[in-house]
C-alpha positions as CSV (number, residue, x, y, z in Angstrom):
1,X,0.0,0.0,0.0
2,X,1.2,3.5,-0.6
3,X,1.7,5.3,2.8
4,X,0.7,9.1,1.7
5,X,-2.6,8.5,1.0
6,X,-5.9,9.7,2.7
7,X,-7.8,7.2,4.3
8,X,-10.5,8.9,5.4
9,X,-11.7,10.0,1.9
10,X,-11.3,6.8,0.2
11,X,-11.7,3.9,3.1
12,X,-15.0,1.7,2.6
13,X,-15.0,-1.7,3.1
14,X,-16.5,-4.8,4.7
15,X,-15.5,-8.1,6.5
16,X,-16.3,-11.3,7.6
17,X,-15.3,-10.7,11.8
18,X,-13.0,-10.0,13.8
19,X,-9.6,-11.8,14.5
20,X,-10.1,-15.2,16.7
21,X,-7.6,-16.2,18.9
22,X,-6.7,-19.5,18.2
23,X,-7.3,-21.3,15.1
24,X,-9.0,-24.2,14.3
25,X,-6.8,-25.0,11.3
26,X,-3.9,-26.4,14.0
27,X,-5.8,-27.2,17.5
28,X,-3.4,-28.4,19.6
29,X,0.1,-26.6,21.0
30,X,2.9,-28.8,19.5
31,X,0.4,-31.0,17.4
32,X,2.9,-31.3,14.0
33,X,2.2,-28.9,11.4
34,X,1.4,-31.9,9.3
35,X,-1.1,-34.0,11.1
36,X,-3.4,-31.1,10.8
37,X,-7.0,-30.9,8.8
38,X,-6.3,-30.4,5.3
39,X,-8.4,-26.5,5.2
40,X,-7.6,-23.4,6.6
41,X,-9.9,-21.4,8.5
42,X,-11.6,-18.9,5.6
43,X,-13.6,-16.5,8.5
44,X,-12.7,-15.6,12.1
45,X,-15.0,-16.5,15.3
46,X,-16.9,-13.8,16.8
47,X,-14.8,-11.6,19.7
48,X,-17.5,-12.1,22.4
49,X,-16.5,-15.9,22.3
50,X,-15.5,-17.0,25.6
51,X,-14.1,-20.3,24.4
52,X,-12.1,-19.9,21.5
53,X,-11.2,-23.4,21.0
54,X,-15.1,-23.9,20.7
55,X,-16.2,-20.9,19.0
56,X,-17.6,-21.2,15.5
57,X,-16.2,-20.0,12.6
58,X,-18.8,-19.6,10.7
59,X,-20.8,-17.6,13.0
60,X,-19.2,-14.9,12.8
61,X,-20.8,-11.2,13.6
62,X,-20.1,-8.3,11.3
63,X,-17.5,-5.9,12.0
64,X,-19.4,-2.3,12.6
65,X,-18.6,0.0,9.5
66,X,-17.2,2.8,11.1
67,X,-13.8,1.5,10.6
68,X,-11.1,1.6,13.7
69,X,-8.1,3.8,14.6
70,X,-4.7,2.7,14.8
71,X,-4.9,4.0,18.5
72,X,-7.7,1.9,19.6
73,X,-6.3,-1.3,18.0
74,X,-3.0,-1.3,20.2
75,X,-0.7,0.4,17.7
76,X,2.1,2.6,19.7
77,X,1.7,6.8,19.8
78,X,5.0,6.9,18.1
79,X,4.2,5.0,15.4
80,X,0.4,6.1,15.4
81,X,1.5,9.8,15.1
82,X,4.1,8.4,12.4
83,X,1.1,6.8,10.4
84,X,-1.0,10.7,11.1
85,X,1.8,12.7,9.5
86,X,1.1,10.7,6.2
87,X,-2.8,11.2,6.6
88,X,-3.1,7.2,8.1
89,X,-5.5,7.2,11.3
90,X,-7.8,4.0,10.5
91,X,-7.2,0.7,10.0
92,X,-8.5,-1.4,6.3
93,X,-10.2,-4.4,6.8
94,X,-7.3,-7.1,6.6
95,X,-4.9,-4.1,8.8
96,X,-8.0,-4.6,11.7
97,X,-8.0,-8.2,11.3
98,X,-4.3,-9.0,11.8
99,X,-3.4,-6.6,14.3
100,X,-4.8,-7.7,17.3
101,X,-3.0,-11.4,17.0
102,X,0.2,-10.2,15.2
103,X,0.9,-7.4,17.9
104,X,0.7,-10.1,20.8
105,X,3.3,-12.0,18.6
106,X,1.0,-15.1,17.2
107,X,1.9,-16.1,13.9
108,X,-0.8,-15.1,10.8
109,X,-1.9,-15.8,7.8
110,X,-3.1,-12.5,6.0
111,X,-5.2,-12.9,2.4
112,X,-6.8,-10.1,1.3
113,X,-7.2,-8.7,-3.0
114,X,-4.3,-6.6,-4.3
115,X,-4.5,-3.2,-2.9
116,X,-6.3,-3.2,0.2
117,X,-3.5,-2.4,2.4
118,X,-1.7,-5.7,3.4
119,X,1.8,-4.3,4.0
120,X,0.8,-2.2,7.6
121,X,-1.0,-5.1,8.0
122,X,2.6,-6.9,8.8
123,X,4.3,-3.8,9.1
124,X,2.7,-2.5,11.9
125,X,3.6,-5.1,14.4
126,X,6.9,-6.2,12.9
127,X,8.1,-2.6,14.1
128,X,6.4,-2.2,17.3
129,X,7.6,-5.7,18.6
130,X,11.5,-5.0,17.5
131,X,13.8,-3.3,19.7
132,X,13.8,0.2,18.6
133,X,17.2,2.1,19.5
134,X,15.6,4.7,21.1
135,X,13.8,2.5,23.5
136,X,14.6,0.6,26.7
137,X,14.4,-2.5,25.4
138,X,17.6,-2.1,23.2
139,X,20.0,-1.9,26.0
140,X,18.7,-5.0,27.4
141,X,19.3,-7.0,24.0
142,X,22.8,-9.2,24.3
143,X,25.5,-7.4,22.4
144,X,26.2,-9.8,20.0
145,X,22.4,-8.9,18.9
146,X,22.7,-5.4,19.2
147,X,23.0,-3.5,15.7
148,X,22.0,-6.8,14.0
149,X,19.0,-6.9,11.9
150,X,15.7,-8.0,13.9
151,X,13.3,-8.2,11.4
152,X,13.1,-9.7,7.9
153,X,10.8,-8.9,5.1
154,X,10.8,-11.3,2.0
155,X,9.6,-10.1,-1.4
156,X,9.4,-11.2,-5.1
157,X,10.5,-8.2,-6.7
158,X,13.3,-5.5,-6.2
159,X,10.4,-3.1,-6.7
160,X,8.2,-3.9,-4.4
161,X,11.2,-4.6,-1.7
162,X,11.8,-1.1,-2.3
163,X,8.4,0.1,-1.4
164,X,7.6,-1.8,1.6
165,X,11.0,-0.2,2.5
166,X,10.0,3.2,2.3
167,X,6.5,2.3,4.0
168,X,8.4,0.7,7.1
169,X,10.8,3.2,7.5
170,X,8.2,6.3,7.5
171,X,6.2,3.8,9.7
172,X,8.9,3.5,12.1
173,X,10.6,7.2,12.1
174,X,9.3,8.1,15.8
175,X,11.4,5.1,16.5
176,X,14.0,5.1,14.9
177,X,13.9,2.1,13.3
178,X,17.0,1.4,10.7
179,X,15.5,0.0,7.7
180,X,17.3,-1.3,4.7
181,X,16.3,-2.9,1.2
182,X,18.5,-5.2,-0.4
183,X,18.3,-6.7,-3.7
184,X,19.9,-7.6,-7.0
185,X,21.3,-5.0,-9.4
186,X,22.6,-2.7,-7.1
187,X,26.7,-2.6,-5.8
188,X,27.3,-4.8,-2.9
189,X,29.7,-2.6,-0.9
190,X,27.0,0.1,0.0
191,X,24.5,-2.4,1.2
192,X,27.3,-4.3,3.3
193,X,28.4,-1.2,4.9
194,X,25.0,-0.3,6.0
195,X,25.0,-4.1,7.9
196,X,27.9,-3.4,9.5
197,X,26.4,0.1,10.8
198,X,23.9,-1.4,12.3
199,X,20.2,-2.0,11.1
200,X,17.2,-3.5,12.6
201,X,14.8,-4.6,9.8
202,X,15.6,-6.1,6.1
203,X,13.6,-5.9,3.4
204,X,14.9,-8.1,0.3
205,X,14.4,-10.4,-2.5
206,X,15.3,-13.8,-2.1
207,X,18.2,-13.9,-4.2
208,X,20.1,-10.8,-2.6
209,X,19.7,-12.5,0.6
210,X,20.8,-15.6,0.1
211,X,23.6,-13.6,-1.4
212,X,24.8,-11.8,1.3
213,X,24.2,-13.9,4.1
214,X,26.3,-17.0,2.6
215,X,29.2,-14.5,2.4
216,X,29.2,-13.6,6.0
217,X,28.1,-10.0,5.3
218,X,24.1,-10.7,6.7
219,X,23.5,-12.4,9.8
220,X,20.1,-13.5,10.8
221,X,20.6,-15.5,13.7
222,X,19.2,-12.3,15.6
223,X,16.0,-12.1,13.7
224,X,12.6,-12.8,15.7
225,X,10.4,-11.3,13.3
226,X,10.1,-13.0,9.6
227,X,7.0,-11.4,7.1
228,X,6.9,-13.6,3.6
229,X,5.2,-10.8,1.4
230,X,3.1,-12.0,-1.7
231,X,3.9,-15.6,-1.0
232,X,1.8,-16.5,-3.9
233,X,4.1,-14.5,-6.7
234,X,7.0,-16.0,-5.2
235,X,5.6,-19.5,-5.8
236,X,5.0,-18.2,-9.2
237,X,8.5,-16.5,-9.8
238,X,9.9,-19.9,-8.6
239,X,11.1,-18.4,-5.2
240,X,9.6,-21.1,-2.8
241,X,13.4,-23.3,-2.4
242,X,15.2,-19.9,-1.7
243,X,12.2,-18.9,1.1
244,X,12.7,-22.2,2.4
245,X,16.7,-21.7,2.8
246,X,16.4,-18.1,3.9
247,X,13.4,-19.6,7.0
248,X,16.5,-22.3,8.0
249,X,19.1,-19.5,8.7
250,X,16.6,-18.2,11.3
251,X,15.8,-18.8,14.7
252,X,12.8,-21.4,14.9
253,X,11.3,-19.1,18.1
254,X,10.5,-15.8,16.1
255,X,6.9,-14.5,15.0
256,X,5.9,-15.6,11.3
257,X,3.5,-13.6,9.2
258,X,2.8,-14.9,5.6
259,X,0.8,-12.4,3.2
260,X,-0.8,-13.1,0.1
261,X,-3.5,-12.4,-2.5
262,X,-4.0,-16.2,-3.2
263,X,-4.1,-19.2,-0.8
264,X,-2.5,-22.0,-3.3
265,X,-2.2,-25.2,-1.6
266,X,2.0,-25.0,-1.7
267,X,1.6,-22.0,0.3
268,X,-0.5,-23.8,2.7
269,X,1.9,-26.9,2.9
270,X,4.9,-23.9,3.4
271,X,2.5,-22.5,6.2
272,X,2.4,-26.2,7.9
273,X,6.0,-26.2,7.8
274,X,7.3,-23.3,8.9
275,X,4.8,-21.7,10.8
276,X,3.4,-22.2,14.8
277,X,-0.3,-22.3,14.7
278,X,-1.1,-19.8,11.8
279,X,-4.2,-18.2,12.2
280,X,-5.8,-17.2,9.0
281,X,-7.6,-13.8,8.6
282,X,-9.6,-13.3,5.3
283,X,-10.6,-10.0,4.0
284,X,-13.6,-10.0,1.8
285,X,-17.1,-8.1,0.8
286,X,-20.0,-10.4,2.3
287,X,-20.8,-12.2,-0.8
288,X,-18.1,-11.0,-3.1
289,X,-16.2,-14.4,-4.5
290,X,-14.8,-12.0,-7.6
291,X,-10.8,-12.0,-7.8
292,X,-11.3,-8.1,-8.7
293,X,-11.7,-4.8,-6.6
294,X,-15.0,-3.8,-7.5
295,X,-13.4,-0.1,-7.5
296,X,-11.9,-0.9,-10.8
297,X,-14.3,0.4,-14.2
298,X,-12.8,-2.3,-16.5
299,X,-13.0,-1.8,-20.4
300,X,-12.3,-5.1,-22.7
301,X,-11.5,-3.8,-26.4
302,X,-10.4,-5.8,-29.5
303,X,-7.9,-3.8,-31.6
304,X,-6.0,-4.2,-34.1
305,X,-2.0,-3.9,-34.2
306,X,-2.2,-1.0,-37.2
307,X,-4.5,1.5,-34.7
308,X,-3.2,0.9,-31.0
309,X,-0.5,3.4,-30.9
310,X,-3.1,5.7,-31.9
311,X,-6.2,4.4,-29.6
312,X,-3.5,4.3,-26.8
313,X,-2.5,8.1,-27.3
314,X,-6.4,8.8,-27.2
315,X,-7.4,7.3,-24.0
316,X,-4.5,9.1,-22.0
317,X,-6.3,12.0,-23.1
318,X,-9.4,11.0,-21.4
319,X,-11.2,13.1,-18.2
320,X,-9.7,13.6,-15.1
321,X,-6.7,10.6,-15.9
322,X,-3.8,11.1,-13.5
323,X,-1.1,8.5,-13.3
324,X,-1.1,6.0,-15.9
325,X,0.7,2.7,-15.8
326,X,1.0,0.4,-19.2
327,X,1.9,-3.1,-19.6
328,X,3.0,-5.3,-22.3
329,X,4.2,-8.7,-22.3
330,X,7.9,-7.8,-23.8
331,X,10.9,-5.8,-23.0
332,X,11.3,-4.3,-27.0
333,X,7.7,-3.6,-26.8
334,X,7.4,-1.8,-23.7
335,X,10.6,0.6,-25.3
336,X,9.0,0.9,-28.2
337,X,5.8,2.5,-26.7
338,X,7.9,4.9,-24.6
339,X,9.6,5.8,-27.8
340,X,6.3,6.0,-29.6
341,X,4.4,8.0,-26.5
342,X,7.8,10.7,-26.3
343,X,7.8,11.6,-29.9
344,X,3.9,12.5,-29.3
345,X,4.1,14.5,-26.9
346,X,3.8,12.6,-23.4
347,X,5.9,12.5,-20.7
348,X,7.1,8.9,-20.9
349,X,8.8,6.9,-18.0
350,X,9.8,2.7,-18.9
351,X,10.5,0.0,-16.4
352,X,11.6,-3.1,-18.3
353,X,14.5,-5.6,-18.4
354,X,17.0,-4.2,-20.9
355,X,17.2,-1.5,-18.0
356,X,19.5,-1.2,-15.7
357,X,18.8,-0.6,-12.0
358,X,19.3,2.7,-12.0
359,X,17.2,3.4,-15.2
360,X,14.7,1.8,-13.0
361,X,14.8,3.8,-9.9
362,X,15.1,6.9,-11.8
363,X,11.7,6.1,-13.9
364,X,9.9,5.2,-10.7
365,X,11.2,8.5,-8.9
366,X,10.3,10.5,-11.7
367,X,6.4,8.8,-12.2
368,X,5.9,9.4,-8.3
369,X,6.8,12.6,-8.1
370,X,4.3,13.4,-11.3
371,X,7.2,14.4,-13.6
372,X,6.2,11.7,-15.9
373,X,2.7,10.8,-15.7
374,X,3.0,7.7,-17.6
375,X,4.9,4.3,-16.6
376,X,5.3,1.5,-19.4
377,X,6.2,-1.3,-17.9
378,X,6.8,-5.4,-18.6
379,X,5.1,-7.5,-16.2
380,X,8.2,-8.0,-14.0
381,X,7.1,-4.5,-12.2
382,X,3.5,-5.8,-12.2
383,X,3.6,-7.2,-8.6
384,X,6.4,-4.2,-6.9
385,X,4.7,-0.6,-8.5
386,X,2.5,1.0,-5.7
387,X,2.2,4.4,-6.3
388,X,-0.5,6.7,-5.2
389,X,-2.9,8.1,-7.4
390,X,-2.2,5.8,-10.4
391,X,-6.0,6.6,-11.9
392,X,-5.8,4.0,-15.2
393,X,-4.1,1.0,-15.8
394,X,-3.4,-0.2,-19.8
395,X,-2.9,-3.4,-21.0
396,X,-1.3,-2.8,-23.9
397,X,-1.4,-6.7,-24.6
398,X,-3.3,-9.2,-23.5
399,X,-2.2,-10.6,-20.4
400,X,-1.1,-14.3,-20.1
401,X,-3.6,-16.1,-17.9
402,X,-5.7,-14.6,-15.0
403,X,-3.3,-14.3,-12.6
404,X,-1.2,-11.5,-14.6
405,X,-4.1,-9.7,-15.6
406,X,-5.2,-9.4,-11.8
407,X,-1.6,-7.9,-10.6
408,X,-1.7,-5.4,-13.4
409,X,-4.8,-4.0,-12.9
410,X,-4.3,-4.0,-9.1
411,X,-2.0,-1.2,-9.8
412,X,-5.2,1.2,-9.4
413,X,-8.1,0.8,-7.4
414,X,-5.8,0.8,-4.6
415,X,-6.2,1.3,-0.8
416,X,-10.5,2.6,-1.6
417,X,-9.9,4.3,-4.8
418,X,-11.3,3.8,-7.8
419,X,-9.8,3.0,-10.9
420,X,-10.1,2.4,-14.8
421,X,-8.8,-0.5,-16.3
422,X,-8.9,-0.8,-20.3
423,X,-7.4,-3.9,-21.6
424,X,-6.7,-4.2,-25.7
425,X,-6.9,-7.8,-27.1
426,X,-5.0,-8.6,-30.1
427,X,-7.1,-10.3,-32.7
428,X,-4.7,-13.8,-32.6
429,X,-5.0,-13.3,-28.7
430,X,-9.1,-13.7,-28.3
431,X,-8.7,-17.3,-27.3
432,X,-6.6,-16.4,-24.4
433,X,-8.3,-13.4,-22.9
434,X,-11.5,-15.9,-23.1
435,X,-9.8,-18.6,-20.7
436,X,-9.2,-15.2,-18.7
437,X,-12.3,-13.6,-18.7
438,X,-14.3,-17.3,-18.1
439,X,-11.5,-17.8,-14.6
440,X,-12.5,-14.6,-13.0
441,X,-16.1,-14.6,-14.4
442,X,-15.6,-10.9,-16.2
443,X,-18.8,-10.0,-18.2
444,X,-16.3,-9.4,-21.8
445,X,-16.2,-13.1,-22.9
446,X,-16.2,-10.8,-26.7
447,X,-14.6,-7.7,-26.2
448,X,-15.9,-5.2,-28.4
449,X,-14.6,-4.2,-31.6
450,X,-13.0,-0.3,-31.1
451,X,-10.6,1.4,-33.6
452,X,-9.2,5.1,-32.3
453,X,-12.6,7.1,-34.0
454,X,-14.8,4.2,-32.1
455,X,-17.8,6.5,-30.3
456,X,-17.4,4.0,-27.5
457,X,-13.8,5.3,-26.6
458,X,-14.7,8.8,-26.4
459,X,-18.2,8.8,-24.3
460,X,-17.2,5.6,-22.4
461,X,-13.9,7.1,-21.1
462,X,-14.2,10.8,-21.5
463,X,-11.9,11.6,-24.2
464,X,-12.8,15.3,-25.8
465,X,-14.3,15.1,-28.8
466,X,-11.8,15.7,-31.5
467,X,-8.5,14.9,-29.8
468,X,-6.3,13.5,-32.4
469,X,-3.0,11.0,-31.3
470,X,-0.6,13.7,-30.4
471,X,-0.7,15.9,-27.2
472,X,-1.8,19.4,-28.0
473,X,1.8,21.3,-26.9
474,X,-0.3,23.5,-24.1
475,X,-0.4,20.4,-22.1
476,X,2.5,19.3,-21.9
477,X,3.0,20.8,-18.9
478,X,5.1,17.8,-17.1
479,X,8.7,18.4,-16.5
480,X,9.8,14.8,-18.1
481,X,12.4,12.0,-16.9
482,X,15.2,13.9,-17.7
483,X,14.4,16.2,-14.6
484,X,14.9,13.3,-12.5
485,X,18.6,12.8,-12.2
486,X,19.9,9.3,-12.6
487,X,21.3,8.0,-9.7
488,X,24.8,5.8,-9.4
489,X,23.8,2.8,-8.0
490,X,27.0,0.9,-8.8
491,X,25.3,-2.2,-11.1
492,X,25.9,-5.7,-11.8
493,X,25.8,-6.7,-15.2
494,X,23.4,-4.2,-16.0
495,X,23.0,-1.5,-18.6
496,X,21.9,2.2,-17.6
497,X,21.4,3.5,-21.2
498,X,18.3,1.6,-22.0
499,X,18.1,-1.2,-24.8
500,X,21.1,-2.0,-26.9
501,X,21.9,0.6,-29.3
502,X,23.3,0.0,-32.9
503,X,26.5,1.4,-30.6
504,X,25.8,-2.0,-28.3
505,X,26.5,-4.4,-31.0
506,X,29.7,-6.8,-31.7
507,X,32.7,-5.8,-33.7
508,X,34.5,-8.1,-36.0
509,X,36.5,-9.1,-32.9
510,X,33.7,-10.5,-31.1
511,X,33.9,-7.8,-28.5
512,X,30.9,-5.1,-27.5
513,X,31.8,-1.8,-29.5
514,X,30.0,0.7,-27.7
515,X,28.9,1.3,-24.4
516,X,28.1,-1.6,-22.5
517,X,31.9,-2.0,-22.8
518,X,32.2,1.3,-21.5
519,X,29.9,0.9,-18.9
520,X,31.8,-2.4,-18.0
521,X,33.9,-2.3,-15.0
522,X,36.8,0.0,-14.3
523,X,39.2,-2.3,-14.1
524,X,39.0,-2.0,-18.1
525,X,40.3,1.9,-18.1
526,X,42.5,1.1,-15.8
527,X,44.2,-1.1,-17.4
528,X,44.2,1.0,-20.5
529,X,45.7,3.5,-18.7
530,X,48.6,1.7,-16.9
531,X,49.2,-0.1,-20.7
532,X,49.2,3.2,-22.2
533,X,53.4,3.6,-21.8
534,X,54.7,0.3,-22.6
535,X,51.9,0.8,-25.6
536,X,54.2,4.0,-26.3
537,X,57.6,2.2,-25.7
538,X,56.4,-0.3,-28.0
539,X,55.3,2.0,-30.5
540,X,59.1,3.9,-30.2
541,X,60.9,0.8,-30.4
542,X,58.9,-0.1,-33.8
543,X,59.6,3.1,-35.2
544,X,63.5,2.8,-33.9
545,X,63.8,-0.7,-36.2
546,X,61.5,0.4,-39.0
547,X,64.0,1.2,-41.9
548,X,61.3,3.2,-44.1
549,X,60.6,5.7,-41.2
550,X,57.1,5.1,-41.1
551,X,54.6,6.3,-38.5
552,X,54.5,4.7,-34.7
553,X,50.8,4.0,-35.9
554,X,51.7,2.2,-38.7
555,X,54.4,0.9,-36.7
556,X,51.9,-0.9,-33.8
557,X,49.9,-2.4,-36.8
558,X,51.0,-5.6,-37.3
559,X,53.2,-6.8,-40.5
560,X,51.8,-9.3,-43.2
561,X,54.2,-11.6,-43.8
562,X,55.1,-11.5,-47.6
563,X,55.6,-14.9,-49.6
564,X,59.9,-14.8,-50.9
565,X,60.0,-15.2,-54.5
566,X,63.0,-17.6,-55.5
567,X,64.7,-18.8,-58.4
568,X,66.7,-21.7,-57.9
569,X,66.3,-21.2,-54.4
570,X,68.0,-17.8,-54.1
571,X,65.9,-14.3,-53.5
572,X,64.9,-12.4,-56.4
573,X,65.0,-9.0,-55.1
574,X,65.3,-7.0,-52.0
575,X,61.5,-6.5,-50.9
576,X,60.9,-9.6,-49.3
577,X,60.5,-9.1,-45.6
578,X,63.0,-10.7,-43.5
């Protein structure tokens, strides 16, 4: 979730109950995680229960809905007036349902759609239960745990590791909590220097961490809070063997909170492992068994290749559109749409593959702040992007299966908004979007036929009439990416220039020409520049021996060696090199 937004404006929402105290799903202390029923508990027992091992769980009273303050649900007054500076002072549905169980250190299970605020939800109580510097508690920690990090949060994507960072850490300023994010792409030294200052909470992808704390620079046999975020992408990205190694390098007596959109049956067997008596809180509408945020307006179009650039440019002209995110399905189509979007006139950010980490951060900085108000992206950022005030999402190509379509369009609608959603289907891709719109039972099993002059495009989304593909120059009013400046986050492996250039491609020799050998490391110019004298002495001596008193860059070339013509095995003539 995005932390500056307003809550009170935009919150409305209903749930199942309140959060029970002990769940039915494991009923016994130190009954294996394995012997348990085979379900987990989908609603939570009512909070009058006296007996919670008896209550029901499917009787379960409705939550009143005037929503609760993060006072009255136990949160600290440092971090309470934290949340108040960013406009934060009530709790969403699956925030009210977590809280009470995660503060008093149980472990939880936390499902609830895509946008509806699930990472205070984990946040929240991962920071007030930590050790703060500030507080009392710190001196009383042993000092080989002191400065070591407390708290780990796992995450799929560098992107979204680096927003959950930023919402813990503004979280946790009254506290002084040190937060870090660590992931791939960026230079190890700044991110080991940082451990070895001292921090109490990580928040990382899988890979980095692994990384880092198999070299000796991490050490997690401090930490006593562990938060796996969207454990149902990182089944998906393949992530589920690194969780599982990251989990053994950890205490076995810490607090476990597992968040996800989805409940796939690996994520419950990973819950049975790893977790103590999980109790799993469901956020939902009474009724609503949709996979989508009814705040979204979604619009299913059939297009054809020839027009899209065109219909694209003309629905981000449409009423009252703020931030715009766009997704396509490959890295040289996203660039090509930036490319496409920029010589019309809009202020164009990208986030895709053949960009280096810095490329990446910079298009993100520059899309939050509003000097570009459009993001293309590839589906890689689907899950990490969590901006506020992102008003339309675009699929510029139809998603691959239900699941991808879900995480784009999640990008809006967010946190009580609402949100447009316009997706354009290919005519080859009709077959797919149907097996979509069939597994989340979406009303657009034939998407309607729309070129850019369809009358549908215009009333339905509130383009002016007459608005062409190019932006008229008095509004282009945004400052553009190049205000945001680029910043040097010492890479690995990647490029910052954007896709490969004509520049980018091999020589004769097999070697890179332009500049991702430039951009390779500087071990290269340095050894250019320590070979640059005996380069020189070897050039002199050449020129010293050459007879003809040719140049020292003729001299460096290197000589053919000429065939001797003989006759009667003597030399014909004086030419011949010796």
């Amino acid at each position: 979730m995005g932390i500056s937004r307003d809550v009170e404006s935009r919150r409305r929402c209903c749930f199942t109950g309140p959060p029970r105290t002990h769940s039915p799903c494991f009923p016994d202390p130190g009954v294996p995680l394995s012997t348990t029923n085979d379900h987990l508990i989908d609603q939570a027992a009512p909070s009058g229960a006296t007996d919670p091992d008896t209550a029901d769980p499917v009787a379960a009273d409705p939550i009143p809905a005037e929503p609760k303050t993060f006072a009255e649900l136990g949160v600290s007054t440092p971090i309470v007036e934290a949340l108040a500076s960013h406009g934060i002072t009530t709790a969403f549905p699956i925030q009210e349902m977590c809280l009470g169980l995660a503060l008093q250190g149980r472990d939880v299970i936390g499902q609830a759609k895509t946008g509806t605020g699930k990472t205070l939800g984990f946040g929240l109580p991962l920071i007030q239960r930590i050790a703060a510097p500030a507080s009392d508690d710190y001196a009383q920690l042993p000092e080989a745990a002191q400065n070591k990090p407390q708290g780990l949060i796992v995450c799929p994507t560098r992107e979204l590791a680096l927003q959950v960072a930023t919402d813990i850490e503004q979280a946790g300023a009254g506290l002084g909590i040190r937060v870090l994010s660590i992931y791939g792409g960026r230079a190890y030294e700044p991110q080991i220097d940082a451990l070895r200052a001292g921090i109490d909470v990580i928040v990382g992808t899988p890979g980095r961490i692994i990384d880092l704390a198999g070299r000796g620079d991490l050490d997690l046999s401090h930490v006593r809070e562990l938060v796996l975020d969207e454990a149902d992408e990182m089944l998906d990205m393949g992530f589920l063997p690194d969780v599982e190694k990251i989990v053994a390098l950890i205490p076995s007596n810490r607090q476990t909170m597992l968040f996800s959109a989805t409940m796939p049956g690996q994520i419950i067997a990973l819950a049975r492992r790893y977790m103590n008596q999980p109790t799993h809180m469901r956020a939902s509408d009474p009724g609503d068994d949709s996979a989508t945020v009814d705040a979204i307006e979604q619009h299913v179009w059939r297009a054809h290749p020839m027009d899209k650039v065109e219909l694209l440019a003309r629905v981000l002209q449409a009423k009252d559109r703020g931030l715009t995110m766009i997704f396509t399905r490959t890295k040289r189509k996203a660039q090509k749409i930036n490319d496409d979007l920029t010589e019309r006139g809009f202020a164009v950010g990208s986030v895709h593959g053949d960009l280096g980490q810095g490329a990446r951060e910079q298009a993100l900085r520059a899309f939050r702040s509003g000097k570009v108000d459009v993001l293309v992206a590839t589906d890689v950022a689907a899950r990490g992007i969590d901006v506020d005030g992102v008003t339309h999402v675009i699929n510029y190509e139809c998603p691959d299966d239900e699941k991808t379509y879900l995480h784009r369009i999640g990008r809006t609608g967010r946190a009580g908004a609402s949100g447009v959603a316009v997706t354009l289907v290919d005519w080859e891709d009709i077959a797919r979007w149907q097996m979509i719109d069939r597994a989340l039972k979406l009303p657009f099993k034939d998407p309607l036929e729309t070129y850019s002059t369809s009358p549908h495009v215009f009333t339905g989304l509130g383009v002016p009439e007459g608005t062409t593909g190019r932006l008229p120059k008095g509004q282009r009013t945004r400052a553009g990416l190049s205000a945001e400046q680029v910043e040097d986050v010492g890479e690995t492996g990647k490029r910052t220039r954007g896709p490969r250039s004509r520049d980018d491609r091999r020589g004769s020799n097999g070697q890179r020409s332009g500049g991702s050998e430039r951009h390779g490391s500087t071990a290269s110019s340095g050894q250019s520049s320590s070979g640059q004298s005996s380069s020189n002495k070897s050039s002199s001596t050449q020129e010293s021996n050459n007879s003809s008193g040719s140049s020292s860059s003729d001299a460096s070339k290197p000589r053919r060696r000429r065939r001797r013509r003989t006759h009667g095995g003597k030399p014909t003539g004086g030419n011949a090199a010796s």
